[in-house]
MARBA-543396 format. One record per atom (N, C-alpha, C): residue number from 1; residue in one letter; atom name; x, y, z. Coordinates in nm, 2 decimals. Each point is the difference from the previous one (the first is absolute). Last residue first. Layout:
% MARBA-543396
{NUM a CA {X Y Z}}
...
***
This chain:
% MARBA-543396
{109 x N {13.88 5.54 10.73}}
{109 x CA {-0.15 0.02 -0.14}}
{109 x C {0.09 -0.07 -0.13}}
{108 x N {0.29 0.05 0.39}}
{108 x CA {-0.17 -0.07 0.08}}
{108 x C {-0.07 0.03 -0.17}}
{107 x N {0.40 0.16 0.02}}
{107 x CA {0.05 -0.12 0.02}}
{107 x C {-0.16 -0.06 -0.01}}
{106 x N {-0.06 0.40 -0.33}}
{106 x CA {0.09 -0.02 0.14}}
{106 x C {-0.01 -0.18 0.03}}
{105 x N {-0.05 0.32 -0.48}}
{105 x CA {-0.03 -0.13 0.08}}
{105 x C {0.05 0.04 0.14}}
{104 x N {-0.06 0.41 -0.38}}
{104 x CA {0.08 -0.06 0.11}}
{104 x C {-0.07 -0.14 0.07}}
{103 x N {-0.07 0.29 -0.51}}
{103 x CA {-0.06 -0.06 0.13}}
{103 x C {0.10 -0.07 0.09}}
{102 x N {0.05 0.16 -0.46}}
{102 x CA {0.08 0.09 0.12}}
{102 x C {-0.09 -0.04 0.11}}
{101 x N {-0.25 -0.18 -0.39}}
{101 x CA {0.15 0.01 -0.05}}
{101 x C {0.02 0.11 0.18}}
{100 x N {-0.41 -0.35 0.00}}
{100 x CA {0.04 0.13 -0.12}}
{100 x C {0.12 0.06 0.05}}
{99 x N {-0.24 -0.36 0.26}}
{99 x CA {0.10 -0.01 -0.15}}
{99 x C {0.00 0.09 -0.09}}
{98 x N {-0.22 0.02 0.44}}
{98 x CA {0.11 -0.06 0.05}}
{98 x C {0.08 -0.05 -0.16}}
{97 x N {-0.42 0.21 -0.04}}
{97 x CA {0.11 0.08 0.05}}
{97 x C {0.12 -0.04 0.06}}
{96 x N {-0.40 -0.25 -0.05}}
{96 x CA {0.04 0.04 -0.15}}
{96 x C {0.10 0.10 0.07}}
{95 x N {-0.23 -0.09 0.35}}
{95 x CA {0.06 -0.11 -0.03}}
{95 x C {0.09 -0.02 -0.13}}
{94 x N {-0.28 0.38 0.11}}
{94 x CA {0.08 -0.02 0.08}}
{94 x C {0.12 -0.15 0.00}}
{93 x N {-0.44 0.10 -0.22}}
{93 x CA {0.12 0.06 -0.04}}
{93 x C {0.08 0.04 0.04}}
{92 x N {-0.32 -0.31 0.18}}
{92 x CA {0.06 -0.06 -0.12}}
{92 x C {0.09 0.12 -0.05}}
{91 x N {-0.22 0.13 0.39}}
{91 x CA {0.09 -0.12 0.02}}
{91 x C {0.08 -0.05 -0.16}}
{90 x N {-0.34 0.34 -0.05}}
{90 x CA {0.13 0.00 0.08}}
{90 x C {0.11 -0.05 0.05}}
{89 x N {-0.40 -0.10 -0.16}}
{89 x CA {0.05 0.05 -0.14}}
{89 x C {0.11 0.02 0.08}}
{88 x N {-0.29 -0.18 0.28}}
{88 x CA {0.04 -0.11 -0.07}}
{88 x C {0.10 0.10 -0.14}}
{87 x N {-0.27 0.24 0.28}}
{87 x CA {0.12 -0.05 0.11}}
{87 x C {0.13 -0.09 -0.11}}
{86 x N {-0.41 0.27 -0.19}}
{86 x CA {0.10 0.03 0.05}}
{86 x C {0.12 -0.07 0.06}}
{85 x N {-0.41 -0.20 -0.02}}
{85 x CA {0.06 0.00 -0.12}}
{85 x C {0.09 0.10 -0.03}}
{84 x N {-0.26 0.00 0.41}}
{84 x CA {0.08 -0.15 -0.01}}
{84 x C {0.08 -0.01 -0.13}}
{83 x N {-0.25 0.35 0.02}}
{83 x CA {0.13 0.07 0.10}}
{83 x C {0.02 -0.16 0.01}}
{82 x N {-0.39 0.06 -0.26}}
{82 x CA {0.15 0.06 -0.04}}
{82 x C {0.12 -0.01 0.07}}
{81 x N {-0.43 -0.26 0.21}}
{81 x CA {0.15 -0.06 -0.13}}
{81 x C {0.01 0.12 -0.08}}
{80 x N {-0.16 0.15 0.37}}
{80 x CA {0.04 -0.08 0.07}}
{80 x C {0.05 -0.09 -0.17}}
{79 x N {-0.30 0.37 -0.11}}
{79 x CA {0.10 0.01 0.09}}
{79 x C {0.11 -0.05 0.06}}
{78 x N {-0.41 -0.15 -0.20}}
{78 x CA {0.05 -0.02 -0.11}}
{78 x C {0.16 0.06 0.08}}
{77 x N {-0.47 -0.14 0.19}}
{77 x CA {0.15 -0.04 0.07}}
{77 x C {0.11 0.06 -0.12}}
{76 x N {-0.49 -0.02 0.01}}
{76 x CA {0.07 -0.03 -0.08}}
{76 x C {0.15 -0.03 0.04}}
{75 x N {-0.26 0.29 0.21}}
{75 x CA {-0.09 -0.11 -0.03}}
{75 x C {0.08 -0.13 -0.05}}
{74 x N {0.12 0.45 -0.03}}
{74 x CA {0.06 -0.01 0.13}}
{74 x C {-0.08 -0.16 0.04}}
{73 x N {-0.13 0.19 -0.42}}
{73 x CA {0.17 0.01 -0.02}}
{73 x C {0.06 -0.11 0.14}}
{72 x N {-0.42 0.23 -0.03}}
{72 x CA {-0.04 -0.17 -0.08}}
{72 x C {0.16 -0.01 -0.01}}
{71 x N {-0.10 0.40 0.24}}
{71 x CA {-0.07 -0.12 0.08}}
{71 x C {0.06 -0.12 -0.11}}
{70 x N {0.13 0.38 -0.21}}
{70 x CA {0.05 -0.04 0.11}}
{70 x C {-0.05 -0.12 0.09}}
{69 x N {-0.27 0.17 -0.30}}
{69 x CA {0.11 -0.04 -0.09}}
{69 x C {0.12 -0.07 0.12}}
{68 x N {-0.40 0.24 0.13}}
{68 x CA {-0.07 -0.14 -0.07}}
{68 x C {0.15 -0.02 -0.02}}
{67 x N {0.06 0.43 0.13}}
{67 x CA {-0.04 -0.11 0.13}}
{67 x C {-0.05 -0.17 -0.07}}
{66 x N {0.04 0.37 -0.30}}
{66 x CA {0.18 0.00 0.02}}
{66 x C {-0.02 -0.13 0.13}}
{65 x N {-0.40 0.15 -0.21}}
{65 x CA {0.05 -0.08 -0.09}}
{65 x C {0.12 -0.03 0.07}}
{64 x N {-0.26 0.29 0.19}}
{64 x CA {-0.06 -0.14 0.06}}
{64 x C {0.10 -0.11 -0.13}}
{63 x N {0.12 0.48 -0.03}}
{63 x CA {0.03 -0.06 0.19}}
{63 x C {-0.07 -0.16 -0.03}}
{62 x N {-0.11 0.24 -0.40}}
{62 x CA {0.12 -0.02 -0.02}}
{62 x C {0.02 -0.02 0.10}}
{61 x N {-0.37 0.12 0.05}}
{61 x CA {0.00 -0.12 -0.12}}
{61 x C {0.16 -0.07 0.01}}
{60 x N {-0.12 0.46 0.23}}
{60 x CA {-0.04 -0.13 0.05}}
{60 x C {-0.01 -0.16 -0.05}}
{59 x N {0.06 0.37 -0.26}}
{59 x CA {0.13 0.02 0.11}}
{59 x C {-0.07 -0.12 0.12}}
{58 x N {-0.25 0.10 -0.36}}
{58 x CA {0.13 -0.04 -0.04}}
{58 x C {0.06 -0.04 0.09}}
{57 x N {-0.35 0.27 0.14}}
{57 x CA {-0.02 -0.16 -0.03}}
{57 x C {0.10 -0.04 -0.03}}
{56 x N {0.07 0.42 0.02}}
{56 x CA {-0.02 -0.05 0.12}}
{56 x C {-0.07 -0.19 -0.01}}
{55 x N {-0.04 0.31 -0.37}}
{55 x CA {0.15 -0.02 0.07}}
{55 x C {0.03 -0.08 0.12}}
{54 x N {-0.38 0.09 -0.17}}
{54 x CA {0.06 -0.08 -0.09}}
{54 x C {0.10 -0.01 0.02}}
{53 x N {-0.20 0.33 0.20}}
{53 x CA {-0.08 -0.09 0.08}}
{53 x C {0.05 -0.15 -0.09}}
{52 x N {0.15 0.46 -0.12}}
{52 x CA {0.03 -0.03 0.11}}
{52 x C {-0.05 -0.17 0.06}}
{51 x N {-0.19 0.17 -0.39}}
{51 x CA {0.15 -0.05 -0.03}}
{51 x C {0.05 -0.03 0.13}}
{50 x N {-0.42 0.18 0.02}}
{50 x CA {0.01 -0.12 -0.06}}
{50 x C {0.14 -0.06 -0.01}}
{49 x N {-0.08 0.48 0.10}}
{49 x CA {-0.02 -0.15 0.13}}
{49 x C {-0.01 -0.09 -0.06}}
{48 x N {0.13 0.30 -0.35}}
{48 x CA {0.07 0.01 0.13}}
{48 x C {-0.03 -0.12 0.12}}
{47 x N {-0.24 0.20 -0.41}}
{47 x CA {0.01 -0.15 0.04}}
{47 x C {0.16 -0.05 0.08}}
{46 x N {-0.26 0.42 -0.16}}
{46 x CA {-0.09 -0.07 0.15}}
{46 x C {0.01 -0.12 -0.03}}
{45 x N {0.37 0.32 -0.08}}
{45 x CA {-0.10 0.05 -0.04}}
{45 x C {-0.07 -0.08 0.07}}
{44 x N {0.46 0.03 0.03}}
{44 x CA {-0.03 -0.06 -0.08}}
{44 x C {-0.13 0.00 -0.03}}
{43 x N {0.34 0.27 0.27}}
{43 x CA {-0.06 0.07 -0.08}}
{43 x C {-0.05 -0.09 -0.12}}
{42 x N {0.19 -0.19 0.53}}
{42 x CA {0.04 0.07 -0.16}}
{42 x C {-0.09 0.07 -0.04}}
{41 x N {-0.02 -0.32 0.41}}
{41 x CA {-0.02 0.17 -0.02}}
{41 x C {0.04 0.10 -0.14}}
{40 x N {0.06 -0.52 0.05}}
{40 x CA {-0.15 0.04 0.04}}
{40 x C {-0.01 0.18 0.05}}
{39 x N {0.39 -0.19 -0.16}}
{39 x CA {-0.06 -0.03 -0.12}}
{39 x C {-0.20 0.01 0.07}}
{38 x N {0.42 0.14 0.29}}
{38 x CA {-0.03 0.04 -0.11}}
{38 x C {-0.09 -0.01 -0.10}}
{37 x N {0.07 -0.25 0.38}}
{37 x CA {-0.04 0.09 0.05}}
{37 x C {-0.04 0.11 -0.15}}
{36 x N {0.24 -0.45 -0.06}}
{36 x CA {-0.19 0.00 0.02}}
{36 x C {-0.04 0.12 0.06}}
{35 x N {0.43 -0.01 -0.06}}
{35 x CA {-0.06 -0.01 -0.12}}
{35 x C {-0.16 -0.02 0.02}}
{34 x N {0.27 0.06 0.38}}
{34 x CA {-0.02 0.11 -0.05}}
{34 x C {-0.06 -0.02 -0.15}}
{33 x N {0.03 -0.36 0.27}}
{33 x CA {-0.09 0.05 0.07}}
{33 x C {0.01 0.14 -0.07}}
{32 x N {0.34 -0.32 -0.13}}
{32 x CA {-0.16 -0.05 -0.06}}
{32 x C {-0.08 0.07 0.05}}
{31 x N {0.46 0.07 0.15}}
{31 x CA {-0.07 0.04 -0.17}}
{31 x C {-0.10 -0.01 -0.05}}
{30 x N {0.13 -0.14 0.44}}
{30 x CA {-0.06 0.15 -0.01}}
{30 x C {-0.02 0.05 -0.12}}
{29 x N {0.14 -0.44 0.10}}
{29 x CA {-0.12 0.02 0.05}}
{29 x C {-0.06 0.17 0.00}}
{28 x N {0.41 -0.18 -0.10}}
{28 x CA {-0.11 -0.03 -0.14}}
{28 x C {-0.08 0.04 0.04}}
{27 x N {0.31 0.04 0.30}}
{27 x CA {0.03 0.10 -0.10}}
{27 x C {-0.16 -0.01 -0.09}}
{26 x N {0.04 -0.25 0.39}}
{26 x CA {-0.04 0.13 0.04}}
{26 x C {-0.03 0.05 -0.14}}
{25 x N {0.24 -0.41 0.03}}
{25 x CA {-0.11 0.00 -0.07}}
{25 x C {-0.08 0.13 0.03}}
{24 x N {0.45 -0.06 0.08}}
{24 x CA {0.00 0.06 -0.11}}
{24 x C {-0.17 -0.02 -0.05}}
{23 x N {0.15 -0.09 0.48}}
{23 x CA {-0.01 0.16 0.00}}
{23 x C {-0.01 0.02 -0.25}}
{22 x N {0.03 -0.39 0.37}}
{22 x CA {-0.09 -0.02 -0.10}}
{22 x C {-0.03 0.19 -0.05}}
{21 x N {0.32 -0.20 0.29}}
{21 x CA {-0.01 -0.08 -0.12}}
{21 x C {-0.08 0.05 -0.09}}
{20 x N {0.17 0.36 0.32}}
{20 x CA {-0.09 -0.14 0.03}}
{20 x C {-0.03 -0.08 -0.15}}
{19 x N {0.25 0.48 0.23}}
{19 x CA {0.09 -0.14 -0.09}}
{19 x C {-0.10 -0.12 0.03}}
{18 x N {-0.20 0.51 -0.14}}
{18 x CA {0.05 -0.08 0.08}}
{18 x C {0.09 -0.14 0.00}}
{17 x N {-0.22 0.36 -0.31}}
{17 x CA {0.13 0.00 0.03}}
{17 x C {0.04 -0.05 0.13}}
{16 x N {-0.44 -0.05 -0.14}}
{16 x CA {0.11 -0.05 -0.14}}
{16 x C {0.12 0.03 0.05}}
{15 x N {-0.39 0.08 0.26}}
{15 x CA {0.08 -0.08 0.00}}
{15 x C {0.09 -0.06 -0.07}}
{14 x N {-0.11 0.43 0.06}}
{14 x CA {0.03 -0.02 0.16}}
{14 x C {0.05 -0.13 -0.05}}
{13 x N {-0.24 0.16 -0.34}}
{13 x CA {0.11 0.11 0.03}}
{13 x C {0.09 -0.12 0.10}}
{12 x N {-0.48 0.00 -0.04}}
{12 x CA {0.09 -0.14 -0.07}}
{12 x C {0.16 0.03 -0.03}}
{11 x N {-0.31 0.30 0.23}}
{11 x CA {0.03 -0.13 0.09}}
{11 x C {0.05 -0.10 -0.10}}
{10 x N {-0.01 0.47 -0.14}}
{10 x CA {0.08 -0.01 0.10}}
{10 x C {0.02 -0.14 0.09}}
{9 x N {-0.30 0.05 -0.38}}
{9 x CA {0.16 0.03 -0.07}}
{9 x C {0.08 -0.01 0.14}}
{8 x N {-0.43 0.06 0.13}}
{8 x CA {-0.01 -0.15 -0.09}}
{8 x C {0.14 -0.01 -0.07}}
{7 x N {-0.10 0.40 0.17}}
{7 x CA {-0.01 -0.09 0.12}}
{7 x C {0.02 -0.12 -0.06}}
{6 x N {-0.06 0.30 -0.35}}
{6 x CA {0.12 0.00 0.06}}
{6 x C {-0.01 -0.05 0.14}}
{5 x N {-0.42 0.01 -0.24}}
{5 x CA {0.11 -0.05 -0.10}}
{5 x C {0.17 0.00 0.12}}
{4 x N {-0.37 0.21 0.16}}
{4 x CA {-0.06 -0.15 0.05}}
{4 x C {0.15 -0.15 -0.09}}
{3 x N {-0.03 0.55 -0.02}}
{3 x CA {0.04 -0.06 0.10}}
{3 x C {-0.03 -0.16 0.03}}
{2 x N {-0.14 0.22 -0.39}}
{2 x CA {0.13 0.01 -0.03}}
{2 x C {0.03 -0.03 0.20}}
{1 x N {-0.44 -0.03 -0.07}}
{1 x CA {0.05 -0.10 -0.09}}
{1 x C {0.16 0.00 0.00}}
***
């Protein structure tokens, strides 16, 4: 177990501290595999596997929620008018800036 534990520390090891985008999900990803490692080897008596097995649902509950949320977001297009609605705040406070006090006009603007 104590070898099976640190091969598993050494491969998520490898990729947290690598420079790949996705090296800080390694991180979570190993906190959730030692918490679930712990909470099903603990000294919780014989409702240990149960809890384990509740956890692990959660944890799957909580992936199909984050995938539903996202899909109905990216559905939605909602992405495409913040960042239109960005543009437009921009432009307009940018335009507001040409009258507040120590603003430089040039010949062209």
């Amino acid at each position: 177990m104590v070898s099976g534990v640190f091969l598993l520390a050494l491969l998520f090891g490898r990729e947290i501290f690598s420079r790949k985008p996705t090296a800080p999900l390694y991180g979570t990803a190993f906190t959730t595999v030692l918490i679930l490692i712990g909470t099903g080897t603990g000294a919780f008596g014989d409702e240990a596997s149960s809890k384990f097995v509740t956890r692990i649902a959660q944890i799957l509950l909580a992936v199909c929620y984050l995938v539903a949320a996202l899909s109905l977001l990216q559905n939605l297009k909602l992405r495409e008018r913040w960042l239109n609605t960005g543009r437009h705040i921009a432009r307009w406070l940018n335009w507001l800036s040409r009258y507040l006090p120590g603003h430089r006009v040039d010949a062209a603007g």
